[in-house]
KOLKE-891692 format. One record per residue (C-alpha): chain; residue in three letters; x, y, z; residue number from 1. Coordinates in nm, 2 decimals. Layout:
N
<pt chain="A" res="ALA" x="X" y="Y" z="Z" n="NUM"/>
...
END
This chain:
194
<pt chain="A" res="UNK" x="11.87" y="-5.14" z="8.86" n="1"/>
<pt chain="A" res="UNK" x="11.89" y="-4.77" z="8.73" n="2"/>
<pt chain="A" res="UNK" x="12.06" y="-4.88" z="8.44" n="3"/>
<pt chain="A" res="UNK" x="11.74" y="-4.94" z="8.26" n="4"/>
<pt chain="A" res="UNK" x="11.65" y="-4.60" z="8.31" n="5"/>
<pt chain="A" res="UNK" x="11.86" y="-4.48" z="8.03" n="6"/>
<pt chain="A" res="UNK" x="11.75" y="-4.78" z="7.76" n="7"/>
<pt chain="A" res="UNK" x="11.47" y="-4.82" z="7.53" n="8"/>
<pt chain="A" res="UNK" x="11.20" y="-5.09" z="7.70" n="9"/>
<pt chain="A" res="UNK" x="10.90" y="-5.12" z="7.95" n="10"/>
<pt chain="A" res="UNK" x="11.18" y="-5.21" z="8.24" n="11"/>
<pt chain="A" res="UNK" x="11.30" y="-4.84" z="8.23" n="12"/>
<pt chain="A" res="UNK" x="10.97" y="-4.73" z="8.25" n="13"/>
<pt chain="A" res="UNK" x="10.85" y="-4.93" z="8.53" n="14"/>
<pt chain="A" res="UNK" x="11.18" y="-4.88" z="8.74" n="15"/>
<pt chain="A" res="UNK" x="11.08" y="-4.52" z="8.69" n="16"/>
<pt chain="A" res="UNK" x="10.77" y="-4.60" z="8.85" n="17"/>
<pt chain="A" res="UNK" x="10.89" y="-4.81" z="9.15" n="18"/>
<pt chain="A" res="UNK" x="11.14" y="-4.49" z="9.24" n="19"/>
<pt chain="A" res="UNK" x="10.83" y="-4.28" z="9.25" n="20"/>
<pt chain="A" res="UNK" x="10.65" y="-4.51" z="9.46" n="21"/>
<pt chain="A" res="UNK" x="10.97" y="-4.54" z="9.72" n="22"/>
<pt chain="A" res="UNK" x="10.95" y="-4.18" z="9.72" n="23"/>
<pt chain="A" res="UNK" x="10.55" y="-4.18" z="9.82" n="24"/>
<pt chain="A" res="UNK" x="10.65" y="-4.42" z="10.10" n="25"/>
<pt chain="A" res="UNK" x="10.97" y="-4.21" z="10.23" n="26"/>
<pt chain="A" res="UNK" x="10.71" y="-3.90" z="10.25" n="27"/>
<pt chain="A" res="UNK" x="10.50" y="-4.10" z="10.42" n="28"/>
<pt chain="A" res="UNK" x="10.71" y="-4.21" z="10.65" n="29"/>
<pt chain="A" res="UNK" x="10.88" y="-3.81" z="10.71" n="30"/>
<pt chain="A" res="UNK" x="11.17" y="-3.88" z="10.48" n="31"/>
<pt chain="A" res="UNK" x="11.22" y="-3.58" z="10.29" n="32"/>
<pt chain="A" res="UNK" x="11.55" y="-3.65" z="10.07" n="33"/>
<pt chain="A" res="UNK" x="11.62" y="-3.95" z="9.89" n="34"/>
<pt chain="A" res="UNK" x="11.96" y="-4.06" z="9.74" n="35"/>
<pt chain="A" res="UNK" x="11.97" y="-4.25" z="9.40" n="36"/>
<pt chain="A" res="UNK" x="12.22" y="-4.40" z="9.23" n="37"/>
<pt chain="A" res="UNK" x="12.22" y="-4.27" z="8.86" n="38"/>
<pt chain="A" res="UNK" x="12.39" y="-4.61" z="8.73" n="39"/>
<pt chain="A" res="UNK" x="12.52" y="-4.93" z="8.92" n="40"/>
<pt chain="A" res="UNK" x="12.83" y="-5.12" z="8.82" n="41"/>
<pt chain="A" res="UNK" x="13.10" y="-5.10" z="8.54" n="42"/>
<pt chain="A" res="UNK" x="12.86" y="-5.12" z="8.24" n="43"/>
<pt chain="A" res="UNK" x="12.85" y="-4.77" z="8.02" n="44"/>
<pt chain="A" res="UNK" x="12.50" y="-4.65" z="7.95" n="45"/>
<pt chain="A" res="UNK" x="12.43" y="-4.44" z="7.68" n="46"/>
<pt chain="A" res="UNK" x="12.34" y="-4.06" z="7.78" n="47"/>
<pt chain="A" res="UNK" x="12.00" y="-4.06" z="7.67" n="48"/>
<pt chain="A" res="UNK" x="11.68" y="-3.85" z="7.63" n="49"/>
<pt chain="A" res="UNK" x="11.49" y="-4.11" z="7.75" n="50"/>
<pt chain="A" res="UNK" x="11.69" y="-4.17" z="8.09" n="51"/>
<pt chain="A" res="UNK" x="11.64" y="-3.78" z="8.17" n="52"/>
<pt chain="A" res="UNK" x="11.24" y="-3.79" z="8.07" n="53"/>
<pt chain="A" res="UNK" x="11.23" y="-4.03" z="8.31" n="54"/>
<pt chain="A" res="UNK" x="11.47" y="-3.90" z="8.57" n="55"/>
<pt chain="A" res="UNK" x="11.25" y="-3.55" z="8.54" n="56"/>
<pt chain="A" res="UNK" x="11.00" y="-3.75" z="8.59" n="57"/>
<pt chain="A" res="UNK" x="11.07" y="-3.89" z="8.96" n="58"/>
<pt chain="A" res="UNK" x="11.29" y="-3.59" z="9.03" n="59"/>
<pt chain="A" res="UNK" x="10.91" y="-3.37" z="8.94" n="60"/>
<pt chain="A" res="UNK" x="10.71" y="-3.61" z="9.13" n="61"/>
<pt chain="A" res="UNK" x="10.92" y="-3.59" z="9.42" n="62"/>
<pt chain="A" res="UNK" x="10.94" y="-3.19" z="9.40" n="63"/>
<pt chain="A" res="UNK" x="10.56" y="-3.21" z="9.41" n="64"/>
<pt chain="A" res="UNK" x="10.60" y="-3.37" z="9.77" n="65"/>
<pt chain="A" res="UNK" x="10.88" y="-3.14" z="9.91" n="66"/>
<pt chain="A" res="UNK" x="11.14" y="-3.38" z="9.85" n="67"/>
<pt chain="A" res="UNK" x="11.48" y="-3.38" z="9.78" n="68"/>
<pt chain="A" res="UNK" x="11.65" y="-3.59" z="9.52" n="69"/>
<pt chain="A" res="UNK" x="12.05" y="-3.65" z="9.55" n="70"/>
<pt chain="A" res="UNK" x="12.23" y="-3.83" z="9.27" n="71"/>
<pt chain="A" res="UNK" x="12.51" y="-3.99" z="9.42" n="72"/>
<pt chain="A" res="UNK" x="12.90" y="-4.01" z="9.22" n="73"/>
<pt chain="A" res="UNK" x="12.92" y="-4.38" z="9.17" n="74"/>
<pt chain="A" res="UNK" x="13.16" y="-4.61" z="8.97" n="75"/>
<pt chain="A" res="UNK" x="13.08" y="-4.40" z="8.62" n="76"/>
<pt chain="A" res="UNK" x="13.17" y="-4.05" z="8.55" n="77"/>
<pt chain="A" res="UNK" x="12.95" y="-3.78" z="8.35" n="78"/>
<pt chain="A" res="UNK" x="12.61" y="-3.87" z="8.46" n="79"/>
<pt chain="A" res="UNK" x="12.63" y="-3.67" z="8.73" n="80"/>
<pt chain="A" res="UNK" x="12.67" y="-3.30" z="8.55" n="81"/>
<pt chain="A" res="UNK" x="12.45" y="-3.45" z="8.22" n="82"/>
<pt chain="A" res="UNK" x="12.13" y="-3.48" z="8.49" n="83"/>
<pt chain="A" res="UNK" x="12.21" y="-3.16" z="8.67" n="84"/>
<pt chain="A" res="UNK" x="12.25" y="-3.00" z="8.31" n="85"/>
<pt chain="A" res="UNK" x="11.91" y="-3.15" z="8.19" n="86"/>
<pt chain="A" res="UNK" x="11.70" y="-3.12" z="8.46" n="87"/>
<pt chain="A" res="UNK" x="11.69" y="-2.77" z="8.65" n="88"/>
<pt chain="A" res="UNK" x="11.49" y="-2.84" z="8.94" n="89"/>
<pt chain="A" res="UNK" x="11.54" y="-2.67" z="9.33" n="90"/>
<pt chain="A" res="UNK" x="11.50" y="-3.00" z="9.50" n="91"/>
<pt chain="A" res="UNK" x="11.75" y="-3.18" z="9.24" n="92"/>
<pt chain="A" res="UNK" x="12.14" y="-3.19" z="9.41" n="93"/>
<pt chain="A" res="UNK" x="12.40" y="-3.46" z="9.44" n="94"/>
<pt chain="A" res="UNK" x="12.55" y="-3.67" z="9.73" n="95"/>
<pt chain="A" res="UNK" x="12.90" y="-3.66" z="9.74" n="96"/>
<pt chain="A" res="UNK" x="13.04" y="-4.05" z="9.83" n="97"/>
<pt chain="A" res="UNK" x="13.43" y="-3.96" z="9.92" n="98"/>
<pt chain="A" res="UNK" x="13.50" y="-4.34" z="9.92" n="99"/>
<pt chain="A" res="UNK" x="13.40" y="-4.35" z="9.56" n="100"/>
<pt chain="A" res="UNK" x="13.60" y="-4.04" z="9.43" n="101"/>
<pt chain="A" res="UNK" x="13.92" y="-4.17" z="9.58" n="102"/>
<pt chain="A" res="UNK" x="13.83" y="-4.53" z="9.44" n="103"/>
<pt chain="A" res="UNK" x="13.70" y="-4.47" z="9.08" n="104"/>
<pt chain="A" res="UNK" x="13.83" y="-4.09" z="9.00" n="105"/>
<pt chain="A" res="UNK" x="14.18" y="-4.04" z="9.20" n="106"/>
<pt chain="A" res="UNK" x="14.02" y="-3.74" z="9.48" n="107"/>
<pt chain="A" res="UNK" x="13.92" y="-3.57" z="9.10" n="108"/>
<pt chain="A" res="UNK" x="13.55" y="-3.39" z="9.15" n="109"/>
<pt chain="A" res="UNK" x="13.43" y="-3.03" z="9.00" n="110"/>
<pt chain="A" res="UNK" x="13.33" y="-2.88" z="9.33" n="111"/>
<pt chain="A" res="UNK" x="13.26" y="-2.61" z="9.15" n="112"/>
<pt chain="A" res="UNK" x="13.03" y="-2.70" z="8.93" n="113"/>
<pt chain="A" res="UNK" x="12.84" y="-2.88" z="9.21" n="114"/>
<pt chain="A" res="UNK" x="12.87" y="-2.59" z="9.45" n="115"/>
<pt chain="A" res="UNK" x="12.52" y="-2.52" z="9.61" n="116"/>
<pt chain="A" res="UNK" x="12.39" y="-2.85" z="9.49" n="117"/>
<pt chain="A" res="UNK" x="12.56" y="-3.08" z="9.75" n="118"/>
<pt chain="A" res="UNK" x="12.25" y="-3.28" z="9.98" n="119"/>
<pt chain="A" res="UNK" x="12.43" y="-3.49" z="10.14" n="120"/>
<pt chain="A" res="UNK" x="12.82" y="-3.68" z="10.20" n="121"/>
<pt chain="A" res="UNK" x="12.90" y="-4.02" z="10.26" n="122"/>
<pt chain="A" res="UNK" x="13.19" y="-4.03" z="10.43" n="123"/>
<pt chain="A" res="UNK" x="13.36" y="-4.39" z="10.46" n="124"/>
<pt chain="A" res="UNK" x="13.76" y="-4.50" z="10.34" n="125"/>
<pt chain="A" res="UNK" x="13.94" y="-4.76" z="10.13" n="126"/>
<pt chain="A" res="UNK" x="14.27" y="-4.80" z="10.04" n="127"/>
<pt chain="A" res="UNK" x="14.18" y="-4.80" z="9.67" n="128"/>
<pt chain="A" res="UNK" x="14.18" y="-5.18" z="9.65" n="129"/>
<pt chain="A" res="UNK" x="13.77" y="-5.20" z="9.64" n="130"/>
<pt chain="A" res="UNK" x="13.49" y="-4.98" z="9.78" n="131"/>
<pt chain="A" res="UNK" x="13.56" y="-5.09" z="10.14" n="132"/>
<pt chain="A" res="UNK" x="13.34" y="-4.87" z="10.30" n="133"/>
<pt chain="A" res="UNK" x="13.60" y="-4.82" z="10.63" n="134"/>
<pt chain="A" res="UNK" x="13.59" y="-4.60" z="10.88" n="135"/>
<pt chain="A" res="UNK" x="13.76" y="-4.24" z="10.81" n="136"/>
<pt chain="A" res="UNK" x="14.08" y="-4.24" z="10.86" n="137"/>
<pt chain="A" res="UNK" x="14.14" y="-4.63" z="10.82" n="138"/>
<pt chain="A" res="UNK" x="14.26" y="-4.56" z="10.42" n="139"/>
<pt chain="A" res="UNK" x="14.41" y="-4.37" z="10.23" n="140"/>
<pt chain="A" res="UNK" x="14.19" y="-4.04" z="10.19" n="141"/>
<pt chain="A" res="UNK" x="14.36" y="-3.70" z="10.22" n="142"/>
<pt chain="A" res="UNK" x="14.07" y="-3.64" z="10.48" n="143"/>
<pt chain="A" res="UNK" x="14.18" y="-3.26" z="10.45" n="144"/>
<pt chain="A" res="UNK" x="14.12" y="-3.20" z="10.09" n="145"/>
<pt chain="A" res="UNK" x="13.80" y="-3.44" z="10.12" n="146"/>
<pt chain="A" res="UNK" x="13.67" y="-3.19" z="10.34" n="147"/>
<pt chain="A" res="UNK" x="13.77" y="-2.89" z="10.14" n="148"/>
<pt chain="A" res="UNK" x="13.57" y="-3.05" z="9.86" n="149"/>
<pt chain="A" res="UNK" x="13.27" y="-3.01" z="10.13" n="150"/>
<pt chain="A" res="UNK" x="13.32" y="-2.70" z="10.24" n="151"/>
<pt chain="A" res="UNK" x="13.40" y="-2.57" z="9.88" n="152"/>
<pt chain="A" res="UNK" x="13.07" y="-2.71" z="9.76" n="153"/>
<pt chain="A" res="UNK" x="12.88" y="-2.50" z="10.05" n="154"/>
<pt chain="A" res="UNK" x="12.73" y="-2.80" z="10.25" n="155"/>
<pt chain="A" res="UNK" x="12.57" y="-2.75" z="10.59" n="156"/>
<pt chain="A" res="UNK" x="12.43" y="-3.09" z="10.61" n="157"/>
<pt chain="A" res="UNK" x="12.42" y="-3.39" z="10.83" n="158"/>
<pt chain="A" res="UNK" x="12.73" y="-3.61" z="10.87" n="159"/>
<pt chain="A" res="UNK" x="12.70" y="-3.89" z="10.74" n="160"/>
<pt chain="A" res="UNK" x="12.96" y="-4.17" z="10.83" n="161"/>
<pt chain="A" res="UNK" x="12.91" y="-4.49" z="10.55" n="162"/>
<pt chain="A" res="UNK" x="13.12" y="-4.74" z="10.69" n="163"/>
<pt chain="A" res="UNK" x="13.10" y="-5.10" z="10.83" n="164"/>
<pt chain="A" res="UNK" x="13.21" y="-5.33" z="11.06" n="165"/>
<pt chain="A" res="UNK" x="13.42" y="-5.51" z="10.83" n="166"/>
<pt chain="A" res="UNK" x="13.69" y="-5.77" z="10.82" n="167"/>
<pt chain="A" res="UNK" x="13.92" y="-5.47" z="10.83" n="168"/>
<pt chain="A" res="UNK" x="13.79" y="-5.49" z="11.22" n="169"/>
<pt chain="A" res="UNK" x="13.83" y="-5.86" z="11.30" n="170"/>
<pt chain="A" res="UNK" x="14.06" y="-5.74" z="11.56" n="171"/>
<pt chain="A" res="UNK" x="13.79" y="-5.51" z="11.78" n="172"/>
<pt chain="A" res="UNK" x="13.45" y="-5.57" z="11.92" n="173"/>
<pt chain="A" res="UNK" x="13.16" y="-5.44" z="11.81" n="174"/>
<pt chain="A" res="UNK" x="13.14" y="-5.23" z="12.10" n="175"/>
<pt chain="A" res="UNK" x="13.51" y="-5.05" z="12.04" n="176"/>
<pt chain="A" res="UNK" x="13.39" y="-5.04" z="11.64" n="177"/>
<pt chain="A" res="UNK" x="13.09" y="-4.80" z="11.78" n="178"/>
<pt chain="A" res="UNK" x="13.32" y="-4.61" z="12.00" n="179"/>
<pt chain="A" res="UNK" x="13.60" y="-4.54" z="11.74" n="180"/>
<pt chain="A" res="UNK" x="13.31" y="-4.51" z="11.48" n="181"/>
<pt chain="A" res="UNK" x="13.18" y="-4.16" z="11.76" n="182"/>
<pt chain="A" res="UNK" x="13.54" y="-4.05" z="11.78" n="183"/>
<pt chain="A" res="UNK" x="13.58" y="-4.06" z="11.42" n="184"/>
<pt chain="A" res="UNK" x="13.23" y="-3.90" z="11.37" n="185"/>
<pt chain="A" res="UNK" x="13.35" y="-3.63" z="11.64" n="186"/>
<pt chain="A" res="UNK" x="13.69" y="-3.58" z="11.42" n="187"/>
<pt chain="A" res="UNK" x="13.48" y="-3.49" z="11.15" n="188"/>
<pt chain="A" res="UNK" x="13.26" y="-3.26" z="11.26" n="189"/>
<pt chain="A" res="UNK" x="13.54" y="-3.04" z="11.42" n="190"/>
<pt chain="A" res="UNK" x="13.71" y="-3.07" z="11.06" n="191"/>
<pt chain="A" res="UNK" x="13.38" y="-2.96" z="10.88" n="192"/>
<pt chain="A" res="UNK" x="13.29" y="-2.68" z="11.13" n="193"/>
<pt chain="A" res="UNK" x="13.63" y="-2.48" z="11.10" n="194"/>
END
């Protein structure tokens, strides 16, 4: 529930607190970037000092381990630049969810002001109906200018494909899901490396 991060009240303080200990554990466990969620549903937090004390907080005890901390573009817009404005640490960036910027903000993202910053991309479709998390290339994503945003924004990262086997696939296997899912993952990657 990172929503409580950004209100008044012991939850905010010990949800704080169980992110930092997630973080221990992915260390431990050779994890070495975690992605967050800076809210989670429709309801509008107030921007808050308090939210970025604590935010520093896990973003600064995960620096201390050598990890990365991406902030992922969920339902709400504005969080995103106010904790990359507040908080100017090396191992702070984003993860760029392409699903969720054709579903909530209409393919609209500052690459620019993100450029450098980018950790990781979820890469997934919808046919802005819900967040269906489909396959690439089985909505309706301009999956050119989704990569441009990519390459604009400087990432070299792993590809990450954030889909499911759905009831959009009732009419395949499992087994031809994971082979389109490769082919779509191979797509990609020839897209991304141009």
């Amino acid at each position: 529930n990172p929503n409580v991060l950004w209100k008044d009240g012991t939850d905010g303080d010990l949800e704080a607190e169980r992110y930092i200990n997630d973080i221990r554990i992915c260390k431990n466990n050779g994890i070495d970037l975690v992605i967050i969620h800076p809210t989670f549903g429709y309801e509008e937090v107030p921007l808050s000092e308090l939210g970025i004390k604590r935010i520093f907080k896990i973003v600064s005890f995960a620096n201390s381990l050598g990890v990365k901390v991406a902030f992922e573009n969920v339902e709400l817009d504005g969080y995103l630049k106010y904790i990359m404005e507040n908080i100017k640490l090396n191992n702070l960036g984003i993860c760029f969810d392409v699903g969720h910027c054709h579903l909530f903000f209409d393919d609209k993202f500052d690459t620019n002001y993100f450029k450098n910053k980018l950790f990781a991309i979820h890469l997934h479709d919808n046919d802005k109906s819900c967040d269906q998390h489909n396959l690439p290339f089985d909505g309706t994503i301009n999956w050119q200018d989704a990569i441009k945003k990519i390459k604009d924004m400087n990432y070299s990262g792993d590809v990450i494909i954030e889909a499911g086997y759905n009831s959009n696939y009732n009419n395949i296997n499992l087994a031809e899901y994971y082979e389109k899912a490769y082919d779509v993952g191979k797509k990609l990657l020839e897209m991304i490396g141009d």
